[in-house]
NUSE-733852 format. One record per residue (C-alpha): residue number from 1; chain; x, y, z. Coordinates in nm, 2 decimals, m for minus. Layout:
BEGIN
<pt kedren="NUM" roba="A" X="X" Y="Y" Z="Z"/>
...
//
This chain:
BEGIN
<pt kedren="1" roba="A" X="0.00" Y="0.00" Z="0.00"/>
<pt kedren="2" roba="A" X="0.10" Y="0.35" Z="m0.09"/>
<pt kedren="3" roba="A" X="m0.05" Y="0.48" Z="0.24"/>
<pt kedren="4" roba="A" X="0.18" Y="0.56" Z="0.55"/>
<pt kedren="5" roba="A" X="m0.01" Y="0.73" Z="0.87"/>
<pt kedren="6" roba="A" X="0.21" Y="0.65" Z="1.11"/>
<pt kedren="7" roba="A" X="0.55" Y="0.83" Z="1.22"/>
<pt kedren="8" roba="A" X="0.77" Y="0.56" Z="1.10"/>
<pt kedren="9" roba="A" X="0.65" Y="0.57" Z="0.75"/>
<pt kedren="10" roba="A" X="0.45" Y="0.20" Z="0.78"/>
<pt kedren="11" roba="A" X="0.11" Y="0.14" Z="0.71"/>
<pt kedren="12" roba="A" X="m0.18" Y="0.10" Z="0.97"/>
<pt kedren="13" roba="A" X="m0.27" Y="m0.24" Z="0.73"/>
<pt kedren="14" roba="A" X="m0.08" Y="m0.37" Z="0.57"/>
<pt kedren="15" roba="A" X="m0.17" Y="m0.63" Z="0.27"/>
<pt kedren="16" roba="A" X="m0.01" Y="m0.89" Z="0.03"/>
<pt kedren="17" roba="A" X="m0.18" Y="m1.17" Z="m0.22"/>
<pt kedren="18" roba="A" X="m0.08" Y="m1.53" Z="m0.28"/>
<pt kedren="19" roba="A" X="m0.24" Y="m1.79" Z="m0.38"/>
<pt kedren="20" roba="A" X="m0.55" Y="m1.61" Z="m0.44"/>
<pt kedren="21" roba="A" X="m0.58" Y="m1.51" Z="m0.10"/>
<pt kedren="22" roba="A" X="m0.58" Y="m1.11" Z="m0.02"/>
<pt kedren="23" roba="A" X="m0.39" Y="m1.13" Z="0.31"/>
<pt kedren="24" roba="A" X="m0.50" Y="m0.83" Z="0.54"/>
<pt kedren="25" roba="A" X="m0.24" Y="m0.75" Z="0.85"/>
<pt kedren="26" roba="A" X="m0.35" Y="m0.50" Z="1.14"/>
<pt kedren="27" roba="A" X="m0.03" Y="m0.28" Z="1.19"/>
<pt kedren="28" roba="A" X="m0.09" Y="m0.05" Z="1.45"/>
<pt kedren="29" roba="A" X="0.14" Y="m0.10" Z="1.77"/>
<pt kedren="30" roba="A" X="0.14" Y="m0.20" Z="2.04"/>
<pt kedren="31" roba="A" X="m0.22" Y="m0.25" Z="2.04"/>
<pt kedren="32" roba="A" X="m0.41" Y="m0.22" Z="1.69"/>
<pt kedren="33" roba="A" X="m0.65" Y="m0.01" Z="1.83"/>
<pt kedren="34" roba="A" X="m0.89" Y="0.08" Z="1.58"/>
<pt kedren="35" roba="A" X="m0.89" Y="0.43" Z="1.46"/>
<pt kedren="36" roba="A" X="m1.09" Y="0.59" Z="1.15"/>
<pt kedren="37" roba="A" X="m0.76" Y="0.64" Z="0.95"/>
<pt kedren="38" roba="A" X="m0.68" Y="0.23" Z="1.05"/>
<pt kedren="39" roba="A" X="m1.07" Y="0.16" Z="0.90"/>
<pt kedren="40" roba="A" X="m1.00" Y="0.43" Z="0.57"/>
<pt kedren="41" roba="A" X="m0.67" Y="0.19" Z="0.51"/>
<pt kedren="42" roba="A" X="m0.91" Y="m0.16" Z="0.61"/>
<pt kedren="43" roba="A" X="m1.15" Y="m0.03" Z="0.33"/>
<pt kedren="44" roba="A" X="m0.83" Y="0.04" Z="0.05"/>
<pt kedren="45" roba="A" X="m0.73" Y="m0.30" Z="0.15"/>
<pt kedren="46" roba="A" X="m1.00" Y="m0.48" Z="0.10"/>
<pt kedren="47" roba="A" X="m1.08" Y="m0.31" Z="m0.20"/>
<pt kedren="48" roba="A" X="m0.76" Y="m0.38" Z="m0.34"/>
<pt kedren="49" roba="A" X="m0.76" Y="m0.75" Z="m0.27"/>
<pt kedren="50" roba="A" X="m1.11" Y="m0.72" Z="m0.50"/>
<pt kedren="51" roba="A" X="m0.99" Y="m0.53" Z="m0.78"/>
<pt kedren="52" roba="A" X="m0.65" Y="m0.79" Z="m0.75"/>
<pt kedren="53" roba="A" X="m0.92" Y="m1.07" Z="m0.86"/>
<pt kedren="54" roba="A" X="m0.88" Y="m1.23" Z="m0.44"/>
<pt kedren="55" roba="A" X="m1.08" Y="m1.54" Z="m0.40"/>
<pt kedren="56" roba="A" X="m1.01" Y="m1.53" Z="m0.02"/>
<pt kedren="57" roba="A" X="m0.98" Y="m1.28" Z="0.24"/>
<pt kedren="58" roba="A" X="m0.76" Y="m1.36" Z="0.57"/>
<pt kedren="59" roba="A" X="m0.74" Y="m1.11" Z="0.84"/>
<pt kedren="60" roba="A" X="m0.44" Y="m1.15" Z="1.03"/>
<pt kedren="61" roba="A" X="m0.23" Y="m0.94" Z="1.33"/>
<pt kedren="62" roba="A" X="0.16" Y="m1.00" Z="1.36"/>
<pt kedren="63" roba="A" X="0.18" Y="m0.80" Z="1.68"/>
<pt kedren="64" roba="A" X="0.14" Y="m1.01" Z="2.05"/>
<pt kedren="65" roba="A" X="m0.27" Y="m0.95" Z="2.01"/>
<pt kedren="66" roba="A" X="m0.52" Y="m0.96" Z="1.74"/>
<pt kedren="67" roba="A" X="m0.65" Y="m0.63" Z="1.82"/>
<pt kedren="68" roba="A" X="m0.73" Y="m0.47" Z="2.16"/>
<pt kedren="69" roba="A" X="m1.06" Y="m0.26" Z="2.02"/>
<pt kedren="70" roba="A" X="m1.17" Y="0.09" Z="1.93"/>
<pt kedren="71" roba="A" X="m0.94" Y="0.40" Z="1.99"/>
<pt kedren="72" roba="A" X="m1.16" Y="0.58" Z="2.29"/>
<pt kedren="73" roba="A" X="m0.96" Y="0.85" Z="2.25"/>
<pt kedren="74" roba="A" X="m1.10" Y="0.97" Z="1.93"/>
<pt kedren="75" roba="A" X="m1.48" Y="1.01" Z="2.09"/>
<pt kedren="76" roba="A" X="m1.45" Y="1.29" Z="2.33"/>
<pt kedren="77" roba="A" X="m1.39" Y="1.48" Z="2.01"/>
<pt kedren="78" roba="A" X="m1.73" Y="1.38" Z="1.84"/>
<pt kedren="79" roba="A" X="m1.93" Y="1.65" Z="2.01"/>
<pt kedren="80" roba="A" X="m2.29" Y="1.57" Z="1.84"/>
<pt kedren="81" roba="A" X="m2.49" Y="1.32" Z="1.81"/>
<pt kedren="82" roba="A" X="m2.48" Y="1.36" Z="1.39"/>
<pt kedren="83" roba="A" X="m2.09" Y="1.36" Z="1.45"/>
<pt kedren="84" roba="A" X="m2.11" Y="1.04" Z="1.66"/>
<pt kedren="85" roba="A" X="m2.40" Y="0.91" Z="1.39"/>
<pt kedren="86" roba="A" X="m2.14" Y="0.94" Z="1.07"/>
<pt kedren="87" roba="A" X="m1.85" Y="0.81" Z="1.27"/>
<pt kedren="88" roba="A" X="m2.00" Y="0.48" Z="1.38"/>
<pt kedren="89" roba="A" X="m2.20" Y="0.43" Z="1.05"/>
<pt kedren="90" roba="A" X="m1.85" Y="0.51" Z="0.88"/>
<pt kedren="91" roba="A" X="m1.68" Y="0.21" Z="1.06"/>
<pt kedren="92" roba="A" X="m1.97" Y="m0.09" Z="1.03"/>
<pt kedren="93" roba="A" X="m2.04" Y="0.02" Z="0.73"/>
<pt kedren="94" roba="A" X="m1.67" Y="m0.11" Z="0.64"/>
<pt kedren="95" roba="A" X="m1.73" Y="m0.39" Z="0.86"/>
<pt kedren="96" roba="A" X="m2.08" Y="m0.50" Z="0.68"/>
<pt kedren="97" roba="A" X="m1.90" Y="m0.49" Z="0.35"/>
<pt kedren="98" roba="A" X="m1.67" Y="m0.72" Z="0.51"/>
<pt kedren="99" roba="A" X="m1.96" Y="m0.94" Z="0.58"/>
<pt kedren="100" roba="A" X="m2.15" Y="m0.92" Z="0.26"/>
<pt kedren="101" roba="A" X="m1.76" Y="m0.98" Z="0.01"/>
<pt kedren="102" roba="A" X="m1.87" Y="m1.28" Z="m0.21"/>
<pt kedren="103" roba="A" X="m1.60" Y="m1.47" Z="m0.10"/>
<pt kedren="104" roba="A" X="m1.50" Y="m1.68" Z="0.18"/>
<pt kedren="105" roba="A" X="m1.30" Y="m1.49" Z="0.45"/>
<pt kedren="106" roba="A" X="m1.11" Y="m1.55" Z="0.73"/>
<pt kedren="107" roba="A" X="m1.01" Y="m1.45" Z="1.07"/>
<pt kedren="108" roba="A" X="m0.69" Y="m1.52" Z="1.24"/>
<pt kedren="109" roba="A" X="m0.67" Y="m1.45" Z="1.61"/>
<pt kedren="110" roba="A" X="m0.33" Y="m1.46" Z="1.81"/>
<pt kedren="111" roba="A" X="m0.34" Y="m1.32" Z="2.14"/>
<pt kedren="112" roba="A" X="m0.67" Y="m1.08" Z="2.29"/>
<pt kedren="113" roba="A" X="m0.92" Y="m1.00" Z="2.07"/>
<pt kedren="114" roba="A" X="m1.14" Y="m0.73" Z="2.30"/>
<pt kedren="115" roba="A" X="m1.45" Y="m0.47" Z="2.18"/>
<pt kedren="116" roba="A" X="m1.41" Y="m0.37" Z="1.80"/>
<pt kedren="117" roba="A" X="m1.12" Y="m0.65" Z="1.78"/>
<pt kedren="118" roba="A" X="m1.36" Y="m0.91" Z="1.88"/>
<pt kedren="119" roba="A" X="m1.66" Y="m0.75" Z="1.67"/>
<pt kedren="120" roba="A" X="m1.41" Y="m0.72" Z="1.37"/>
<pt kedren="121" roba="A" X="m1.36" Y="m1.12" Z="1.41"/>
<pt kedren="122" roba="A" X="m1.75" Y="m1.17" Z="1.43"/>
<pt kedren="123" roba="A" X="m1.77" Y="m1.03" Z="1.06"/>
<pt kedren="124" roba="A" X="m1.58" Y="m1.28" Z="0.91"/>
<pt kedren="125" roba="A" X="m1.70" Y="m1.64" Z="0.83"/>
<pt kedren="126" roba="A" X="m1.45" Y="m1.86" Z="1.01"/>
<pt kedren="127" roba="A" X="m1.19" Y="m1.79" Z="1.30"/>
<pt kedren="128" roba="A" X="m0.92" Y="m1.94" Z="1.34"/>
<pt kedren="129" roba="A" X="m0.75" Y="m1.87" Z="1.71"/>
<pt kedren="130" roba="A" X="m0.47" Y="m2.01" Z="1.88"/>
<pt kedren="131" roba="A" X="m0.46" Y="m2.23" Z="2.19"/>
<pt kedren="132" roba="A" X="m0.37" Y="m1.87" Z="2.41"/>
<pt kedren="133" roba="A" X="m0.61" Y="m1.65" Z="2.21"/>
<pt kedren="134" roba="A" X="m0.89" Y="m1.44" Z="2.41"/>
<pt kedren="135" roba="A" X="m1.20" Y="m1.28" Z="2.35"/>
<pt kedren="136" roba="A" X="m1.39" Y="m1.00" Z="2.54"/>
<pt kedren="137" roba="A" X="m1.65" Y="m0.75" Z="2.55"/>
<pt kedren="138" roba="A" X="m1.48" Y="m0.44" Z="2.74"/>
<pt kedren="139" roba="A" X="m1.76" Y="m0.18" Z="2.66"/>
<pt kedren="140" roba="A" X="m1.92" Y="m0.20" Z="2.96"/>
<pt kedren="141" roba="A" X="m1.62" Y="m0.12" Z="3.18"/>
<pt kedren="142" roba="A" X="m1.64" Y="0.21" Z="2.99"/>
<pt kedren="143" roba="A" X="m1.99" Y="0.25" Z="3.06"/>
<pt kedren="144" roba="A" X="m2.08" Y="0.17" Z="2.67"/>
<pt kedren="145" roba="A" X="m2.29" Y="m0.10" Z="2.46"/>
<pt kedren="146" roba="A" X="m2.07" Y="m0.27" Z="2.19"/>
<pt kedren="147" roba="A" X="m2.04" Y="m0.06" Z="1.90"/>
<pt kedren="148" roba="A" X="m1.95" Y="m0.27" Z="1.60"/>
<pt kedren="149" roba="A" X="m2.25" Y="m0.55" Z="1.58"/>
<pt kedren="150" roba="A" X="m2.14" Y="m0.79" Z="1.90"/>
<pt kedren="151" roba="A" X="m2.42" Y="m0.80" Z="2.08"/>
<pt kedren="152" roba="A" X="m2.63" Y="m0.92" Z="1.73"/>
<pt kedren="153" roba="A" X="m2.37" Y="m1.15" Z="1.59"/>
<pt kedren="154" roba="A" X="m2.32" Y="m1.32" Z="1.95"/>
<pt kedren="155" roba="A" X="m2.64" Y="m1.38" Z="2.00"/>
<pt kedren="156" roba="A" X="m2.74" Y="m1.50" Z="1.65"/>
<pt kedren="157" roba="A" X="m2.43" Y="m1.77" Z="1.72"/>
<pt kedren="158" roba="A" X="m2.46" Y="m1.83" Z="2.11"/>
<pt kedren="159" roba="A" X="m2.81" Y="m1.71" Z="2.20"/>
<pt kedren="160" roba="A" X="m2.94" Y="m1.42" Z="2.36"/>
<pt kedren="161" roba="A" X="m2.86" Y="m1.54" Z="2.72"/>
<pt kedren="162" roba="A" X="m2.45" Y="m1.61" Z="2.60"/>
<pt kedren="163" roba="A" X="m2.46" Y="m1.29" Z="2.42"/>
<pt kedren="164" roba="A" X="m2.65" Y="m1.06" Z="2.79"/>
<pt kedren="165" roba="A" X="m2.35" Y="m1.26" Z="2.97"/>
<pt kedren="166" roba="A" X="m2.05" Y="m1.22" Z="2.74"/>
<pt kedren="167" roba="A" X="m2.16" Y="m0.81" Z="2.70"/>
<pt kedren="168" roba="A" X="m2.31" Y="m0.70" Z="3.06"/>
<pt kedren="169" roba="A" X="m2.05" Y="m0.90" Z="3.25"/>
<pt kedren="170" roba="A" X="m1.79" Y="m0.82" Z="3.03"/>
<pt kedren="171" roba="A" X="m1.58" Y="m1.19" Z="3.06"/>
<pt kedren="172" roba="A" X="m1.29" Y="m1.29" Z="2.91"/>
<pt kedren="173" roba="A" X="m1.32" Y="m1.62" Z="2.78"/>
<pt kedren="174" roba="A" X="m1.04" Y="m1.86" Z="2.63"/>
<pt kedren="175" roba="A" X="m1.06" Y="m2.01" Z="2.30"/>
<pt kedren="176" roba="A" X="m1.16" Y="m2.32" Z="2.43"/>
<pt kedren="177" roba="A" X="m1.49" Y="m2.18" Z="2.55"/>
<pt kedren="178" roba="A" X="m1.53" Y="m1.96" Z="2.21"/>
<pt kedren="179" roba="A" X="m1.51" Y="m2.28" Z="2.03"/>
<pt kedren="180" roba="A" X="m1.68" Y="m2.44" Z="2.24"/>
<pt kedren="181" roba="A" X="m2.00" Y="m2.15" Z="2.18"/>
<pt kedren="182" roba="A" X="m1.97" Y="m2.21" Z="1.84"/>
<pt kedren="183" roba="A" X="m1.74" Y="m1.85" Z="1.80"/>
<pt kedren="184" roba="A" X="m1.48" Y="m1.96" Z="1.72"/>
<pt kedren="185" roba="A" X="m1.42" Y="m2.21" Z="1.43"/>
<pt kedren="186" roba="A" X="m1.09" Y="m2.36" Z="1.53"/>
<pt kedren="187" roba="A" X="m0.84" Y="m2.34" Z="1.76"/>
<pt kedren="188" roba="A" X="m0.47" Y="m2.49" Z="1.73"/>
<pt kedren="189" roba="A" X="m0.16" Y="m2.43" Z="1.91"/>
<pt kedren="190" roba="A" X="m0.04" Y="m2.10" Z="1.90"/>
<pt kedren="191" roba="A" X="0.27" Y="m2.19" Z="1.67"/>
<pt kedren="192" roba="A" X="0.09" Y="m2.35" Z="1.41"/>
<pt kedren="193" roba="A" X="m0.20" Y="m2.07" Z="1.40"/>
<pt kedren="194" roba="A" X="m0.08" Y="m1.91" Z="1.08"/>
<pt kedren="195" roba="A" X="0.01" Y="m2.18" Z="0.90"/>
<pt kedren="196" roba="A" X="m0.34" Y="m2.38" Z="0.98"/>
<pt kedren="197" roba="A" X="m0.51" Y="m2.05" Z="0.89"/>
<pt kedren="198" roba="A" X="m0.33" Y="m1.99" Z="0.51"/>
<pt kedren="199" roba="A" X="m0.38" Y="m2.33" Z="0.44"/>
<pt kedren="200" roba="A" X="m0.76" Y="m2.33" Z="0.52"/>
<pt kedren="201" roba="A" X="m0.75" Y="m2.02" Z="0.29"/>
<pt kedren="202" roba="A" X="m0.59" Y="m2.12" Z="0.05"/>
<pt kedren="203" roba="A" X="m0.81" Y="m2.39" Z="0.03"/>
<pt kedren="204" roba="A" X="m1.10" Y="m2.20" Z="0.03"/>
<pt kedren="205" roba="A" X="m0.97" Y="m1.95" Z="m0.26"/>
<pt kedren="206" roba="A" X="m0.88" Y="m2.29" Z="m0.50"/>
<pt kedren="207" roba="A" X="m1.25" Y="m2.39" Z="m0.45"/>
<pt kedren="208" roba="A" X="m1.60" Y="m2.34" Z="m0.57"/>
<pt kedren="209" roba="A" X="m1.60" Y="m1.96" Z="m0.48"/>
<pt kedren="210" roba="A" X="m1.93" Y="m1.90" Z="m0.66"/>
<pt kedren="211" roba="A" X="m2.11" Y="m2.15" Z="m0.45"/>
<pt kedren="212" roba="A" X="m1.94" Y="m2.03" Z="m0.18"/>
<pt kedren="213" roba="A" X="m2.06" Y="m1.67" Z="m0.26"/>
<pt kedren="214" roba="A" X="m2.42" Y="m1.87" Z="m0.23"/>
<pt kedren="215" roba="A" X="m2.39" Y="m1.98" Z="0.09"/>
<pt kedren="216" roba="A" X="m2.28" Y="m1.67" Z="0.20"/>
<pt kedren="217" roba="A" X="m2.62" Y="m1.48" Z="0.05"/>
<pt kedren="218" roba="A" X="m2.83" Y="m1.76" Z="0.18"/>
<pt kedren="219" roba="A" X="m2.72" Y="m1.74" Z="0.52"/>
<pt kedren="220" roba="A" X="m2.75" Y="m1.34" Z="0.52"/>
<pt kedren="221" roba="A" X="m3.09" Y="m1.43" Z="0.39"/>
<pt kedren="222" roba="A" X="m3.21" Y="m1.68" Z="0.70"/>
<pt kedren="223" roba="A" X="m3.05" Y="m1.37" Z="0.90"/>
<pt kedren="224" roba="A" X="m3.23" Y="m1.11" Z="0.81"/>
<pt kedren="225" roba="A" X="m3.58" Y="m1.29" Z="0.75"/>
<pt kedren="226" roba="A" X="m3.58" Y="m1.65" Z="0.85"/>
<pt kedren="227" roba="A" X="m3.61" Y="m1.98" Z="0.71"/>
<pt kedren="228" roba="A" X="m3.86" Y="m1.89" Z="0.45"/>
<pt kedren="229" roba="A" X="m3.68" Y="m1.59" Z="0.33"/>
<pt kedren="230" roba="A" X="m3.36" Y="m1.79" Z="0.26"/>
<pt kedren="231" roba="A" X="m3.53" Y="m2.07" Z="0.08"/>
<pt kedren="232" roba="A" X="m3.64" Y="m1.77" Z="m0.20"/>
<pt kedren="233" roba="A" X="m3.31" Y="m1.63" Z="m0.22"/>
<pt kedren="234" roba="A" X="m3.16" Y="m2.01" Z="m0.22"/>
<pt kedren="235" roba="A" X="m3.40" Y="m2.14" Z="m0.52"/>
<pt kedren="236" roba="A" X="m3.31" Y="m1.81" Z="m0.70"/>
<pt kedren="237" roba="A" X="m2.97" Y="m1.82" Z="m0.68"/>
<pt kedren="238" roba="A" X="m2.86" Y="m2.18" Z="m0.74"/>
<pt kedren="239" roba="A" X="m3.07" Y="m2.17" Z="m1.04"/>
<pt kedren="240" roba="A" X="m2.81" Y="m1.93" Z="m1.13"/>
<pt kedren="241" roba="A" X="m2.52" Y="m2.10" Z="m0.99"/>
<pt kedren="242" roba="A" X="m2.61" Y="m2.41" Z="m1.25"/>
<pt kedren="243" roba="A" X="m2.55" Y="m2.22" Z="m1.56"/>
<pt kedren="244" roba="A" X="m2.18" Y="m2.16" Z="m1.43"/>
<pt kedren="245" roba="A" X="m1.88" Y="m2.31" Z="m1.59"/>
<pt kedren="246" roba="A" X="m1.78" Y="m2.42" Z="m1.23"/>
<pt kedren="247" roba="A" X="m2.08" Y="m2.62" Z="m1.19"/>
<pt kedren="248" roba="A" X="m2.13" Y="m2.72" Z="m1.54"/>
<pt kedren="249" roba="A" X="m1.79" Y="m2.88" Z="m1.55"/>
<pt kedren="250" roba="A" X="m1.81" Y="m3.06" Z="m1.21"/>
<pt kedren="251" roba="A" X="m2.17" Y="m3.22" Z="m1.30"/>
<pt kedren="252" roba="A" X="m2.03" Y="m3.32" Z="m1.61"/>
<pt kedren="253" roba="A" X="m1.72" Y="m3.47" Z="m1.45"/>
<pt kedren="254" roba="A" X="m1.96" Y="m3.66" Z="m1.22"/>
<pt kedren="255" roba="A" X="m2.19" Y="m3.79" Z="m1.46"/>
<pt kedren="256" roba="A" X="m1.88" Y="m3.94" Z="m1.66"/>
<pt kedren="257" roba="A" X="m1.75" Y="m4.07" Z="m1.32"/>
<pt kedren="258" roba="A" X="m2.04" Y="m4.26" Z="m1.23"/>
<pt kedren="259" roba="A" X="m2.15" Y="m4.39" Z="m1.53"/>
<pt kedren="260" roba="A" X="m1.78" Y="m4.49" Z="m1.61"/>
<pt kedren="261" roba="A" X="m1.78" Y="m4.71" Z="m1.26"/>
<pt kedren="262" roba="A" X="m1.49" Y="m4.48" Z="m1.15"/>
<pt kedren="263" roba="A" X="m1.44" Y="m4.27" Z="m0.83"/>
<pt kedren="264" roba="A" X="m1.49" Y="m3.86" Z="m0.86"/>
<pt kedren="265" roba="A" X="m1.20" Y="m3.69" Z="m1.01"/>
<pt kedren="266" roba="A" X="m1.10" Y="m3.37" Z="m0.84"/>
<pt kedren="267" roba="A" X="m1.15" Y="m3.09" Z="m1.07"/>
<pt kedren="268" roba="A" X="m0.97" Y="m2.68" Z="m1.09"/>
<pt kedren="269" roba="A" X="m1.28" Y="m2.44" Z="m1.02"/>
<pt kedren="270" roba="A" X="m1.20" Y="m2.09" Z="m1.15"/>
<pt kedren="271" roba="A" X="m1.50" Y="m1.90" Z="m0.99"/>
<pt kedren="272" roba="A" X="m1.66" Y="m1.88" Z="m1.34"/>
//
């Protein structure tokens, strides 16, 4: 990235591609607290890793923690509520586009991942922490609700009554128990944490991104209206998704399998 906001001349986020993946790093020491310039160079990342043709998003930290949560030195300075309004919508607005990228994305969690770091997580499909990783709800010791979509996104995964406790009691919990709540997706010992997380990406770029991107819209669907809502956005869009080259060639390569007595050859999908 062309962007440097800090003194040293280095980037607040820093990113890369390989492999089809668009590789996002949080580079604010010591803490990657989130700021508005951090979420204006989150935003030119993520678009960059789009126009770059990514078929994979991994969010990553290589300082001691994931991220530590919002700035909360930046809101004394919002002095209306229109001011506090555009700042907040500015930030989940990045956040829901993370949410809604037709692509499989990941989150990679080393060390705490506390208020916006936590909430950040919760927008991406799968996380990935290590065995020493940690996740907490710090509002409430500053006399604030969660800002970023927590209190939502935990309760759609935990429930309502996980989601009151995690928030109004404000507990750290370990990875075992985020897993363990359905948070987390995996956890693996801490020195193996990138690795497991780029290979999982990886994976998920060489696949069937398109019906990934499905999945993705369906389950926003059942979010936002239920069972019955994501059925009509499911019939509409795999009907769709069966006129793709993707699909098209891996029917095909089926048919011939079966028909030929043979086992299912693996086949290169190319998100067309």
């Amino acid at each position: 990235m062309t962007v440097t906001t800090q003194a040293n001349g280095e980037p607040l986020v820093r990113h890369a591609m390989r492999d089809g993946v668009a590789i996002i790093t949080l580079n604010r020491p010591p803490q990657n607290r989130l700021t508005r310039p951090l979420y204006a160079e989150l935003e030119a990342a993520i678009r960059h890793g789009v126009r770059a043709g990514a078929r994979a998003m991994l969010f990553r930290s290589e300082l001691d923690d994931f991220c530590m949560g919002g700035d909360f030195r930046e809101w004394p300075h919002l002095e209306t509520h229109s001011a506090r309004r555009e700042r907040f919508g500015y930030s989940n607005g990045i956040l829901n586009a993370i949410e809604s990228l037709p692509m499989p994305t990941i989150c990679e969690v080393n060390g705490r991942a506390y208020g916006g770091g936590f909430e950040l997580a919760l927008h991406t499909d799968l996380i990935f922490a290590g065995e020493s990783a940690r996740f907490r709800f710090t509002e409430a010791t500053l006399g604030v609700s969660p800002l970023a979509g927590g209190v939502q996104r935990i309760a759609e995964r935990c429930g309502r009554g996980v989601a009151a406790r995690l928030v109004m009691l404000s507990e750290e919990i370990t990875a075992a128990e985020a897993l363990s709540l359905n948070i987390v997706t995996k956890v693996v010992p801490d020195d193996s944490l990138a690795e497991t997380a780029m290979r999982h990406a990886t994976q998920l770029a060489a696949g069937p991104t398109r019906a990934h991107a499905v999945t993705k819209s369906v389950l926003g669907a059942w979010s936002a209206g239920g069972v019955r809502a994501a059925d009509e956005v499911m019939i509409e869009q795999v009907s769709v998704l069966l006129a793709t080259d993707d699909v098209q060639r891996g029917v095909q390569s089926a048919i011939t399998a079966i028909e030929a007595g043979l086992p299912r050859p693996e086949i290169p999908f190319h998100g067309q």
